[in-house]
C-alpha positions in Angstrom: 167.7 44.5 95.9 170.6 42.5 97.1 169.1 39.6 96.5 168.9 40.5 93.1 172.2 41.6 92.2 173.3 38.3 93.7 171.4 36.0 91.5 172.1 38.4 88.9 174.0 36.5 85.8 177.2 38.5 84.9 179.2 38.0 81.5 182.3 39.6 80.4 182.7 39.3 76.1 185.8 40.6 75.0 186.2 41.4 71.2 189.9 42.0 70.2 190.4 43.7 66.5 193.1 44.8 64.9 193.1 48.3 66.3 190.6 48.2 68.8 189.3 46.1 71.8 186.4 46.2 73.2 185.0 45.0 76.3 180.7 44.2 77.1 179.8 43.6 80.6 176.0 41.5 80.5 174.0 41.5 82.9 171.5 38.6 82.6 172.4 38.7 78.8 171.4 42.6 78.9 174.4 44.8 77.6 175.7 47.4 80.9 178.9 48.4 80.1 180.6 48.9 77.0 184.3 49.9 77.2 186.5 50.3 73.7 189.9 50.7 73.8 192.6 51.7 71.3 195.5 48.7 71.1 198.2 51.2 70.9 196.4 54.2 72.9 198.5 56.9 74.4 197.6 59.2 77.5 195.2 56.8 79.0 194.5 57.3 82.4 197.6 55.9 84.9 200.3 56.4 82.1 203.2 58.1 83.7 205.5 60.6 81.5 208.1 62.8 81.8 207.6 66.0 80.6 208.9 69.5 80.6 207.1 72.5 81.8 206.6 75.3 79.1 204.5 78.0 80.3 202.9 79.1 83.7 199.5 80.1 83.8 199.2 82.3 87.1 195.6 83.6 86.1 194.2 80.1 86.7 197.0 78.8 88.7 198.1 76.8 86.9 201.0 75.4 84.2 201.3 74.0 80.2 203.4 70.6 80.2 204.6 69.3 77.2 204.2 65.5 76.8 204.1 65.1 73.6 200.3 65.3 72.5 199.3 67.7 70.1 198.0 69.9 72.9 199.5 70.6 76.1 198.7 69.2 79.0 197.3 70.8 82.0 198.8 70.8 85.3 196.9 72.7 88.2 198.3 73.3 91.6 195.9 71.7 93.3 196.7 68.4 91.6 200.4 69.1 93.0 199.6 67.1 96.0 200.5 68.3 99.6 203.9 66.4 99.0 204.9 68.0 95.8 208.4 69.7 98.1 209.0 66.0 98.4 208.8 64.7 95.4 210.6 67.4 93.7 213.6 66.8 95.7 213.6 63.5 95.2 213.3 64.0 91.2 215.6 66.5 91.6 218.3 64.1 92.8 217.0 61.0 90.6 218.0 63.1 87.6 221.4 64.5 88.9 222.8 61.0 89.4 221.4 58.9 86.9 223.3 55.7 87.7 221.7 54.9 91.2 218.0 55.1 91.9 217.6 56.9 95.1 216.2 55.0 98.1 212.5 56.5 98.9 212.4 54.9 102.2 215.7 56.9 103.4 214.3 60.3 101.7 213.3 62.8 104.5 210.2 64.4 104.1 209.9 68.1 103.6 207.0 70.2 105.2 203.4 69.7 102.9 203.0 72.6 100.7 200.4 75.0 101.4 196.8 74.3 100.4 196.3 77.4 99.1 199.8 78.7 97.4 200.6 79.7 94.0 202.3 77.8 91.0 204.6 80.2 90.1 206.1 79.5 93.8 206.7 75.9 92.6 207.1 75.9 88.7 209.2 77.6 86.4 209.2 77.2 82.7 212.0 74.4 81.4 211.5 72.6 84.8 211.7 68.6 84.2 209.0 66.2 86.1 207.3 62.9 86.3 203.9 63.3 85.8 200.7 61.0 85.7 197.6 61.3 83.1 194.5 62.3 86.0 192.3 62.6 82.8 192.0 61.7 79.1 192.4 64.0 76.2 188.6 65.3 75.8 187.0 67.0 72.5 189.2 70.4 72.5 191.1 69.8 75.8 194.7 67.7 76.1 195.4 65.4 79.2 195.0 66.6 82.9 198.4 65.8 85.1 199.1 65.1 88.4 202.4 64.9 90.7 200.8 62.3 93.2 201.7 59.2 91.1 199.8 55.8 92.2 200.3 52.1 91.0 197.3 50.6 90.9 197.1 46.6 91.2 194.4 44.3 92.0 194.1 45.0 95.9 195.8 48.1 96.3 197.0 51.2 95.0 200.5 52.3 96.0 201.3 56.0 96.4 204.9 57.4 96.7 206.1 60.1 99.3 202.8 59.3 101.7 202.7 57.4 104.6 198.6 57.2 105.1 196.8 54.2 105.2 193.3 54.0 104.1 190.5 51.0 103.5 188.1 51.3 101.4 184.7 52.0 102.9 182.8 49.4 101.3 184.4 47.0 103.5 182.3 46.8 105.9 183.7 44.6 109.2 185.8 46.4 111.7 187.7 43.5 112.5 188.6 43.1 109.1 189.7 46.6 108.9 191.6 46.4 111.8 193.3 43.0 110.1 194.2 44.7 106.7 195.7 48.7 108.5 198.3 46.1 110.6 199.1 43.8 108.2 199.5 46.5 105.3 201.5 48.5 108.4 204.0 45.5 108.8 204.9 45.3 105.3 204.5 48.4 103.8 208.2 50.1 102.9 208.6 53.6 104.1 207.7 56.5 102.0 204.9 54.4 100.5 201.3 55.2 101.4 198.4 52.5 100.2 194.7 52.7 99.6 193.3 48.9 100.3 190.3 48.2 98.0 187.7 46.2 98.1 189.1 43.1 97.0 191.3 42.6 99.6 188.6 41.8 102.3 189.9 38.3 103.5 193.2 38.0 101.5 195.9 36.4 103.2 199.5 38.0 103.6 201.3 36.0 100.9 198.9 37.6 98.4 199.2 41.1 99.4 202.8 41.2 100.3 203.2 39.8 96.6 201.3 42.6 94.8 202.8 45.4 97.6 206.1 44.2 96.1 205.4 44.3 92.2 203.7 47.3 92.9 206.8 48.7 94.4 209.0 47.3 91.5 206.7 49.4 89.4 207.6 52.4 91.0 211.5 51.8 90.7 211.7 50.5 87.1 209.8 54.2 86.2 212.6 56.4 88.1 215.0 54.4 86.0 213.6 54.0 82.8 212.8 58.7 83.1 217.0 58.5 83.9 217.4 57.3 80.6 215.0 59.1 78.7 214.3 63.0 77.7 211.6 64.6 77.5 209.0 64.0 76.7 208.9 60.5 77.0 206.4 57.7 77.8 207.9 55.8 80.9 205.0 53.4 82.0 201.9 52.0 81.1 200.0 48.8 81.9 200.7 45.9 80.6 197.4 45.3 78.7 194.4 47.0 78.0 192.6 44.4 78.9 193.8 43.0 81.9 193.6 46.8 82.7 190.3 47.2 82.1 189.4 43.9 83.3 191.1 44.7 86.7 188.7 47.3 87.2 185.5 45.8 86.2 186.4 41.9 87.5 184.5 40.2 90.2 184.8 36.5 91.2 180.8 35.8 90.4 181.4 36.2 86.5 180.0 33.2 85.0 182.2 33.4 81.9 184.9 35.6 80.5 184.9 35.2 76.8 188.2 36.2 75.0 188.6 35.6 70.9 191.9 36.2 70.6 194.6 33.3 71.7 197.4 35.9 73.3 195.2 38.4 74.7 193.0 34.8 76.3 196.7 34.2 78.0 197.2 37.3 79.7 193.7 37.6 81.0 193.6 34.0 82.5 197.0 34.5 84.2 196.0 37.5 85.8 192.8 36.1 87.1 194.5 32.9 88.0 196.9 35.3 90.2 193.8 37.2 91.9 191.1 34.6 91.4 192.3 31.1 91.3 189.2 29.8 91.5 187.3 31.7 89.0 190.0 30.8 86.2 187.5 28.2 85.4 185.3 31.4 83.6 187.8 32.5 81.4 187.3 31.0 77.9 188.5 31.1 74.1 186.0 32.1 71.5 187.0 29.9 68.4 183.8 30.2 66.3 183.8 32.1 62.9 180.5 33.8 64.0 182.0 37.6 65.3 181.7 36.7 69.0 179.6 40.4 69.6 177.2 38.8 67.1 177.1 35.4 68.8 176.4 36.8 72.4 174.0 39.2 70.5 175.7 42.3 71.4 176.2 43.7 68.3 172.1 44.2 67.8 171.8 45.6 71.4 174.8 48.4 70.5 172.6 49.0 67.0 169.9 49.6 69.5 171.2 51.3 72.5 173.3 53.9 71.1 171.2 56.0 69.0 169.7 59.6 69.6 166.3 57.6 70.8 166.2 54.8 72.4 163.0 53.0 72.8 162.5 51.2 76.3 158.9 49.7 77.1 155.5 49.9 75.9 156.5 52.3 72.9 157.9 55.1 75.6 161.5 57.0 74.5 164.3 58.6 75.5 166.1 61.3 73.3 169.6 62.2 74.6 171.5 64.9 73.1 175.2 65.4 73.7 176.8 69.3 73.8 180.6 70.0 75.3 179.3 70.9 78.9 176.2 68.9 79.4 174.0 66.0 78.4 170.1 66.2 78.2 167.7 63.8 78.3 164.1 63.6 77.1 161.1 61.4 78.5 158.7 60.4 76.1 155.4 58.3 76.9 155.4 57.9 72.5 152.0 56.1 71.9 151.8 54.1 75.3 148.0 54.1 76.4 146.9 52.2 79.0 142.9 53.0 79.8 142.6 51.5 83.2 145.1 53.8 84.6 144.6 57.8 85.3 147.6 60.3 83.9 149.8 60.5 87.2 150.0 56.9 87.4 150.8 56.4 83.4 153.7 59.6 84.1 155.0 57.5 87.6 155.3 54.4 85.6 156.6 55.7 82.7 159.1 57.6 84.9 160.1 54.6 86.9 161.0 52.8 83.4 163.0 55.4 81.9 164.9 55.8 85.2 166.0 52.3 84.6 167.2 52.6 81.2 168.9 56.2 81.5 171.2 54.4 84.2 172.0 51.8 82.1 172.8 54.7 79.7 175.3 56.4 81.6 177.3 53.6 82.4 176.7 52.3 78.9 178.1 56.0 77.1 180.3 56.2 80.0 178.7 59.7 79.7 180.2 61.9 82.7 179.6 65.7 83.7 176.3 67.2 84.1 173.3 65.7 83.0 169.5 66.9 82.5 166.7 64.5 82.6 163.2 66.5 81.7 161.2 63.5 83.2 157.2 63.1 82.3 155.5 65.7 84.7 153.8 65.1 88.2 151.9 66.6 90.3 152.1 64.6 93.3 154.7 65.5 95.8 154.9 61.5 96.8 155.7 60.2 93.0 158.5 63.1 92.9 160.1 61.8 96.0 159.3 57.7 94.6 161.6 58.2 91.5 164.1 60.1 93.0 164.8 57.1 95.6 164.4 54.6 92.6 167.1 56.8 90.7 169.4 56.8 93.4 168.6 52.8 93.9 169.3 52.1 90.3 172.3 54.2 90.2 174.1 52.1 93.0 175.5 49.4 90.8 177.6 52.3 88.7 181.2 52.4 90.3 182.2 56.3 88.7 181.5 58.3 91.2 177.8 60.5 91.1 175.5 62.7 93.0 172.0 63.1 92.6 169.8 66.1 92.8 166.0 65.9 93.4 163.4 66.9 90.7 163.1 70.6 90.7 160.0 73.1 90.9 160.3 72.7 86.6 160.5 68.3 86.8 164.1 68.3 85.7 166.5 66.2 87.7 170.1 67.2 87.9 173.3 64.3 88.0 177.2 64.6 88.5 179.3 61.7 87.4 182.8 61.5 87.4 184.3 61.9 83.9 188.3 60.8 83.1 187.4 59.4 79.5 185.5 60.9 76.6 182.1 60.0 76.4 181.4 56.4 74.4 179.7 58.1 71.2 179.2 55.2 68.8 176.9 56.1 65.5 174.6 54.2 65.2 172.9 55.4 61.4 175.1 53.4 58.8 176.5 55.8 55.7 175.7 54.1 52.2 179.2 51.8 51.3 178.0 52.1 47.6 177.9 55.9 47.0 180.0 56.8 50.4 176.7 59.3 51.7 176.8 60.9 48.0 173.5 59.8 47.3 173.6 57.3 44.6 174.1 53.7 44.6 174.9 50.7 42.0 172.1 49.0 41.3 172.1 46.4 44.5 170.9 43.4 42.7 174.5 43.6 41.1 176.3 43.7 44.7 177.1 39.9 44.1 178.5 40.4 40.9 181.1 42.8 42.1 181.5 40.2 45.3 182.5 37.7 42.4 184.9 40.3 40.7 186.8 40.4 44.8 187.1 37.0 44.9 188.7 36.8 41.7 190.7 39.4 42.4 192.0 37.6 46.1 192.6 34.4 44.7 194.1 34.9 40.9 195.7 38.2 41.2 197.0 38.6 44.8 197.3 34.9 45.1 195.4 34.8 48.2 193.3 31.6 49.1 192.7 31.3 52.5 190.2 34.2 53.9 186.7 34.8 55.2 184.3 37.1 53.8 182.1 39.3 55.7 179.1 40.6 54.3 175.6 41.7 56.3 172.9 38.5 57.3 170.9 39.4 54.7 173.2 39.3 52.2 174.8 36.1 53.4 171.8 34.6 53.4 171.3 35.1 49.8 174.5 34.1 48.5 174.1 30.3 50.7 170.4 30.1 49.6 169.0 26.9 47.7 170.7 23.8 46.7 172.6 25.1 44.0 173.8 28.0 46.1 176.1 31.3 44.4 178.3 30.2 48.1 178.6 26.8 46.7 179.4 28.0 42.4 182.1 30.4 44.0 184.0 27.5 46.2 184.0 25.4 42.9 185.4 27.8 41.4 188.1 29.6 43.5 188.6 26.8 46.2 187.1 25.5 49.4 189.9 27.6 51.3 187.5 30.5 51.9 184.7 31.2 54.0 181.7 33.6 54.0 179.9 34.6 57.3 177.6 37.1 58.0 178.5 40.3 60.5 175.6 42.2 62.3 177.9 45.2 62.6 177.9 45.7 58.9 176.0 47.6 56.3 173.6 46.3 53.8 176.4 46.7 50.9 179.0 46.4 52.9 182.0 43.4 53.0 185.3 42.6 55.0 187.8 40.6 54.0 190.1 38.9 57.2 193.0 36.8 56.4 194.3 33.9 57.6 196.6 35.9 59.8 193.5 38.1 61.3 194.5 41.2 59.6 191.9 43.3 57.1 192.6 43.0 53.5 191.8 46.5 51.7 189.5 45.8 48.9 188.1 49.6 48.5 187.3 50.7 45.2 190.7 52.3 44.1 192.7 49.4 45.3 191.2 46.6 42.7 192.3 48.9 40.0 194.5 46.0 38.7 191.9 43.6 38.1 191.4 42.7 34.6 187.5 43.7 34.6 188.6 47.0 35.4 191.7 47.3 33.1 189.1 46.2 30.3 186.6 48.5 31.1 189.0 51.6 31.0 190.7 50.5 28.2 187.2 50.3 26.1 186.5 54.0 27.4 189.3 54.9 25.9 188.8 53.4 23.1 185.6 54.6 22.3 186.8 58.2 23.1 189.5 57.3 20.4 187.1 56.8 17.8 184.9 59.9 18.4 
């Protein structure tokens, strides 16, 4: 297995839009991961607000915080931390002298609060704090708060009014432990605790007493930023989604890290250049027209992986159905027949497969909570116990945190994984772009003509000559076809300044105009009122109403 993840060839693509980015790990050129990303998102994981308390819940111990999302956020008392006596005081004073930020390494530390108290104790209605989003916004449910604020950076995470030190356990080598709990020791402030991960093993001092520092900066500019604001108020957020989301999933034996936007190429190769000098190399700019998920074929493999089956070897299926509390998922054999081998085997093998694929699933969907496999029945004790190992073996490459629970009496297996997003849900089935799912459609052997009537429209009306059109393969491939090609009558006829390229992720009948500047022109139905074919073909309607 080792072996195997080392030789293992690992690919980040990222595809930045408009409003969205989004981010494919590959795996030998198979998709794994799929991360998407709202450019402006609010109340993502880490952001820091300050918000006011508005109603205590004493029945579930807990309180209501305002912070500006349409619902209110949750705040338990067990997400208080032990230090929350601290960290109030110290609040507490930030916000009664707002022109000095007070020293955290000369605050003394007040007893921990007890494990088992009650929030009314702690919180009353009105009362101001600095909170951090634990968990997303999810279906019916605003953000989850917590008091014990971390910064998280590239080798450690920083944490306020502690003074623990803890190593991450995959690092292995107590020597090296030993090296990074004195060395952390000697330049950690006080009233700063700090979880070492992973990617620290065998950094020197220079590079952690760097990050310690910024980290630490962090944590100042926020006190000073919530002096100046009210409530609620965003006070920090990382810097990037990407380089956030990259922090998390980077490792220095990426082949490549593709980028297709120029600024957001920048930002990623400083930060790896920072923790990864020598893997800068990796990072490169995608400059083709081709939609860099269609090049890398990524675009096919979401078509393929996100549906309500997905189809995995041999003609065997999965079905997975989503409901608020739980996911379930079906194995299917589907017409697989293989004579040389009995039932039981068929139902291991089968078994093994789809324990393969529903991992990649999870991390894929990002899919969290409980989930329910009703795996192909055995009757052998052995085979029950052979795909439960393989599950667990298969499920060690996916960093949220899971347990898993042996195949019951019934041939269901149970998993936990940690959930702080909502579930990736991408539809897969494509609604009609003629009739808009009414039913109806214009008659598609005229789709060109109406292309024709756009182009018009861009390039006499708005005045608009340099853009690229987007249409699906098929259609592109009709429009360049032949010598005398409808691609190369339109260029004669509205100018060489526009382009037409085909985009997997689009429907039959369905186009996308991108201008020079990157941005989406609208070209729905209503908004090429203006064009003279329309204008004419109202103005006969009317006419002919006239004259009845």
């Amino acid at each position: 297995m080792g072996s195997y993840i080392l030789t293992m060839k690992s690919e980040l693509v990222v595809d930045v839009q408009e409003k969205e980015i989004s981010i494919a790990l590959l795996e030998d050129s198979r998709l794994v991961s799929l991360q998407k990303e709202s450019r402006n998102q609010a109340y993502a994981v880490g952001d820091l607000y300050y918000a006011k308390v508005k109603k205590l819940m004493p029945g579930l111990n807990a309180a209501f915080v305002d912070v500006g999302y349409e619902k209110d956020a949750f705040l338990h008392y067990l997400d208080l931390g032990a230090q929350f006596s601290t960290y109030h005081k110290y609040i507490e004073e930030a916000l009664a002298d707002k022109k000095r930020v007070p020293n955290i390494s000369k605050f003394s530390k007040l007893p921990d609060i007890p494990k088992n108290g009650a929030i009314s104790d702690l919180l009353q209605p009105g009362m101001e704090l600095l909170l951090q989003i634990a968990k997303e916004p999810i279906s019916s449910k605003g953000p989850r708060l917590t008091t014990e604020i971390t910064f998280t950076g590239r080798f450690m995470v920083l944490i306020p009014f502690s003074d623990k030190i803890s190593i991450s356990q995959k690092i292995k080598s107590a020597e090296e432990k030993i090296r990074l709990r004195q060395l952390i020791g000697s330049i950690k402030p006080k009233g700063f605790g700090v979880i070492v991960r992973t990617s620290a093993e065998n950094k020197r001092v220079a590079e952690l007493h760097s990050e310690m520092n910024t980290l630490v900066k962090c944590w100042e500019e926020s006190i000073a930023k919530m002096q100046r604001s009210t409530p609620p108020s965003l006070i920090y957020e990382e810097d990037s989604r990407a380089v956030s989301i990259i922090r998390d999933l980077f490792s220095p034996n990426f082949e490549s890290i593709y980028v297709n936007e120029a600024e957001t190429y920048t930002q990623i190769l400083n930060y790896v250049s920072i923790i990864s000098p020598e893997a800068k190399d990796a990072v490169k700019l995608y400059t083709k027209d081709t939609p860099i998920f269609d090049n890398f074929n990524i675009t096919r493999q979401i078509k393929s992986s996100f549906g309500k089956t997905v189809s995995f070897k041999s003609g065997a299926y999965i079905i997975i159905e989503h409901t608020e509390a739980l996911h379930v998922i079906d194995v299917n054999s589907g017409n697989r027949s293989k004579a040389a081998n009995d039932q039981e085997t068929n139902a291991l093998e089968v078994n093994l497969r789809a324990a393969d694929e529903i991992a990649r699933q999870l991390r894929l969907r990002d899919m969290g909570g409980i989930i329910v496999i009703d795996f192909i029945d055995m009757n052998k004790a052995e085979h029950r116990q052979t795909l439960y190992e393989h599950m667990k073996s298969v499920m060690q490459n996916d960093r949220a945190r899971h347990n898993i629970l042996p195949l019951s009496k019934f041939g269901l297996m149970q998993i936990t994984r940690q959930r702080v997003r909502p579930v990736l849900d991408i539809t897969t089935n494509e609604t009609c772009p003629s009739c808009f799912g009414k039913g109806e459609v214009q008659p598609s052997l005229l789709f060109t003509d109406k292309l024709e009537e756009k182009l018009d429209y861009l390039t006499n009306s708005l005045q608009i000559k340099k853009f690229t059109l987007y249409v699906h393969p098929f259609v592109e491939a009709y429009i360049k076809k032949g010598m005398f090609s409808l691609y190369g009558k339109w260029r004669r006829r509205f100018g060489r300044s526009f382009k037409v390229i085909a985009n997997e992720s689009l429907a039959y009948l369905e186009y996308k105009v991108i201008d020079s500047e990157n941005k989406e022109i609208d070209l729905k139905e209503e908004s090429d009122m203006n064009s003279s074919h329309t204008k004419n073909r109202t103005r006969n309607k009317r006419d002919n109403g006239d004259k009845k």
